[in-house]
VEXVOLUM-218219 format. One record per residue (C-alpha): residue in three letters; x, y, z. Coordinates in pm, whole numbers, plus 50000, padded with zeros to 5 digits. Layout:
ALAXYZ
...
//
This chain:
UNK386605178250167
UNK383955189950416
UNK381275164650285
UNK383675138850294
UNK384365149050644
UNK380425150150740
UNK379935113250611
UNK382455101250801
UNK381295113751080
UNK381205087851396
UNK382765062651187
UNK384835033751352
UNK385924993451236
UNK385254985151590
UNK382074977051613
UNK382024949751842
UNK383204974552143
UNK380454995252075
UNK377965001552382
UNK374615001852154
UNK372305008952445
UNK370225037052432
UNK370075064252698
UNK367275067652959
UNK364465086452896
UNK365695127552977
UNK362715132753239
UNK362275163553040
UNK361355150052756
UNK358625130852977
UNK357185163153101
UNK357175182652780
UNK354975152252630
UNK353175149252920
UNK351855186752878
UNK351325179152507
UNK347555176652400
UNK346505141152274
UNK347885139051936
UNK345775109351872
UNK347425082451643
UNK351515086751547
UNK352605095451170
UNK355785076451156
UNK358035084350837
UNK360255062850677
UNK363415077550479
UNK366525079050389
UNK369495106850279
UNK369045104549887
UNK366995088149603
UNK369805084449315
UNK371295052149356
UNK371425028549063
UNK371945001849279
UNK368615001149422
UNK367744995149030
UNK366294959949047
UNK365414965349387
UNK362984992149485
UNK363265008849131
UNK362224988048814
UNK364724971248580
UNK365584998448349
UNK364415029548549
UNK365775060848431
UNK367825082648666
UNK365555115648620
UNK363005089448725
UNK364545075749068
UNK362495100249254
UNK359005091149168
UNK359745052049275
UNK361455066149602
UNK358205080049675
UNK356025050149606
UNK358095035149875
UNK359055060550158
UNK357045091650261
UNK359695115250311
UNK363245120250280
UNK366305136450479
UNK367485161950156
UNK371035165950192
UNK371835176549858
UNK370235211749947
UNK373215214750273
UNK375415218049957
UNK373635245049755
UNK370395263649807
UNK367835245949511
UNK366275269449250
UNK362295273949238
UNK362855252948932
UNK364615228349115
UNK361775227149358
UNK358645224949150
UNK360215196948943
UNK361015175449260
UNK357335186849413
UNK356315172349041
UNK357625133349161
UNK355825124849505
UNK352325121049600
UNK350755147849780
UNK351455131950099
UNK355165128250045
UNK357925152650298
UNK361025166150241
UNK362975174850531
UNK366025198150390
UNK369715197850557
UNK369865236050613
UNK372735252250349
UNK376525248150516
UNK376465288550377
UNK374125290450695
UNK375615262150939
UNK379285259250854
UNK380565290050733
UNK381715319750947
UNK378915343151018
UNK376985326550835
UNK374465318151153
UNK374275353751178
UNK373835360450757
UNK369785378250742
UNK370615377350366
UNK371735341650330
UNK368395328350531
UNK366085345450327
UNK367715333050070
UNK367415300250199
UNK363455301350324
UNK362425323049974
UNK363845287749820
UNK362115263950037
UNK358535283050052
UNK358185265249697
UNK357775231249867
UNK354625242949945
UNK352685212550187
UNK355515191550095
UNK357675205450330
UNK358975186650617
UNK361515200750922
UNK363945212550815
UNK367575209751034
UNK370215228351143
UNK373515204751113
UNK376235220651310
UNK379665211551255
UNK381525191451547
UNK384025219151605
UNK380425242951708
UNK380555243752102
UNK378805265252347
UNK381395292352274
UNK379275302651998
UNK376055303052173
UNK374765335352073
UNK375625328551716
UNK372965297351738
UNK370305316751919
UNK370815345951710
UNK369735323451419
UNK367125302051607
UNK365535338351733
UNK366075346251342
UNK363335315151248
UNK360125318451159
UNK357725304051461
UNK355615286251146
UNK357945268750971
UNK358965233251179
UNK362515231251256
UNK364945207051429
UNK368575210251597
UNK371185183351503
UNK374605195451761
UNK377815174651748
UNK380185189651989
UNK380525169552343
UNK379835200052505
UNK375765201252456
UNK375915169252609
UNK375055153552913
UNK374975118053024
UNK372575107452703
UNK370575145252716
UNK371225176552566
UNK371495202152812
UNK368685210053028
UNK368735246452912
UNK368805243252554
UNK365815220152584
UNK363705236152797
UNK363885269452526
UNK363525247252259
UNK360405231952388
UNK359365266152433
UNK359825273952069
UNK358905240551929
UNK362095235451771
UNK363375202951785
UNK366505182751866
UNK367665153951591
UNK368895123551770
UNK372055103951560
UNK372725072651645
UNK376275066251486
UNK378585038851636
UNK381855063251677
UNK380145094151842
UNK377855076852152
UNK378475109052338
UNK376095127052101
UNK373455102452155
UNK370555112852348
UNK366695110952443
UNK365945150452460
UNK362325161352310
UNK361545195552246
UNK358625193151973
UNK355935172851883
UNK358285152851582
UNK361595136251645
UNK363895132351386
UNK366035103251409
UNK369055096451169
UNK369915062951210
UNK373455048151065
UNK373655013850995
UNK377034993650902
UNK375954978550611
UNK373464949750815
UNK376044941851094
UNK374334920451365
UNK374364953351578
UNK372144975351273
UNK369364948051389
UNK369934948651782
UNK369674985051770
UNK366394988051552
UNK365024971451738
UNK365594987952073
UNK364615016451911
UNK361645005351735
UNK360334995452123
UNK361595035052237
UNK359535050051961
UNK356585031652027
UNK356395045052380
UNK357135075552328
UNK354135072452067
UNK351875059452370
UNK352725091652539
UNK351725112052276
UNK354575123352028
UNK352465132751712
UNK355075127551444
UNK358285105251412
UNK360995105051082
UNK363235077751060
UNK365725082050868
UNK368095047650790
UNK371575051350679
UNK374105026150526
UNK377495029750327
UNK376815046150036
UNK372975037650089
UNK373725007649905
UNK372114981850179
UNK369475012950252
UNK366804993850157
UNK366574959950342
UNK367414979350646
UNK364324998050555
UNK362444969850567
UNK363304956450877
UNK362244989951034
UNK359314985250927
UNK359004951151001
UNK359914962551401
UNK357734995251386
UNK354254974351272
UNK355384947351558
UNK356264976651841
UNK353175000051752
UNK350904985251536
UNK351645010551313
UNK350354992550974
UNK353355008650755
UNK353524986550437
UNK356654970450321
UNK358454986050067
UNK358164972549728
UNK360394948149601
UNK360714943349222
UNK361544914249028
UNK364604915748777
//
């Protein structure tokens, strides 16, 4: 029931009263990337949530591919991925190494921290329960990406010291990012100046989702050198395009002011349409920042 509730989250069938614009820049975001040193060029990241969908068979993944075989053609054509299978169980070492065994050496994963850890009660608090957690995801080795903290929509600033308990609780050297859902840690398209300005201090860094339902969680607050952005599409509604776009030209200045590392992550229903959303990101990425990325590739049934 609670995944079910999580992809449903900021759902709505009425998309055409949807204000798509994006928020103005949070000034503090400005300043914190203004202090940064030059990063020199951007590493932008294309993903998206998972790699096993057959339908992507005769797209992206041969004619005939194999399921224990999905991952290695996910990786010939995005360099990272937004691991939510691992917010559902903590992997094994096993489980690990084998996925390690798939992608390049290049290649990211960026694993959904366990709902043990960000759903359950005390389980922000739980010592045992994170190292659990970071014993399991030390065996990513270079292949490991930010990791993020989804908190549940019903997680307001009631429960403050729970979340800095934990965020005290991370290790400084392991790269970490904040996804919050509740209205509360929001302010006219920023997260609260507060929150920011110690998360800037620590490095830690804020996800941005850009759902249609939930606008009030939509923001423009930086507080590391990466940005995570989970973008959800409506299966290539005029708007999925409109909204690339605009954020395709956000990225790229945020690039020119020196944000060293950017992972885009593109959702659709059920993934199915993942794909040639994928594409056009990258089409609007190469066009906004010269960026080079290379199309993903398309096979031939």
């Amino acid at each position: 029931m609670r995944e079910k509730k999580d992809m449903e989250f900021g759902k709505t069938p009425l998309l055409n009263d949807v204000d798509w614009s994006l928020p103005a820049d949070d000034p503090l975001s400005l300043e914190f990337l203004g202090r940064r040193p030059a990063a020199g060029e951007t590493q932008i990241r294309l993903g998206t949530p998972a790699w096993g969908h057959k339908e992507w068979v005769g797209k992206i993944y041969p004619p005939g591919t194999k399921a224990i075989d999905y991952l290695s053609f996910y990786a010939k054509n995005f360099a990272t991925i937004e691991l939510n299978t691992t917010h559902y169980r903590i992997p094994t070492a096993e489980q690990v190494r084998t996925w390690v065994s798939k992608v390049p050496e290049s290649f990211l994963f960026c694993p959904k921290i366990p709902q043990s850890i960000s759903h359950s009660a005390g389980g922000l608090t739980d010592a045992a329960e994170l190292r659990r957690w970071l014993e399991s995801i030390a065996h990513f080795g270079p292949h490991l990406g930010p990791c993020f903290l989804q908190l549940p929509p019903t997680f307001s600033d009631v429960r403050k010291a729970e979340l800095f308990h934990f965020l005290k609780s991370w290790p400084d050297d392991l790269p970490l990012s904040l996804e919050l859902r509740h209205p509360c840690w929001f302010e006219e398209g920023r997260v609260r100046p507060a929150l920011t300005r110690y998360l800037q201090s620590r490095g830690i860094g804020l996800v941005i989702t850009d759902v249609a339902g939930r606008r009030d969680v939509l923001h423009t607050s930086i507080s590391a050198d990466f940005v995570l952005l989970r973008f959800i599409g409506n299966n290539l509604h005029e708007s999925d395009f409109t909204r690339c776009q605009a954020w395709s030209e956000r990225l790229a200045q945020w690039s020119r002011r020196g944000l060293k590392e950017i992972f885009f992550f593109v959702h659709e229903p059920d993934d199915v349409s993942a794909p040639e959303m994928a594409n056009q990101v990258i089409r609007d990425l190469n066009d906004t920042t010269g960026a080079g990325l290379p199309p993903l590739q398309w096979v031939s049934c």
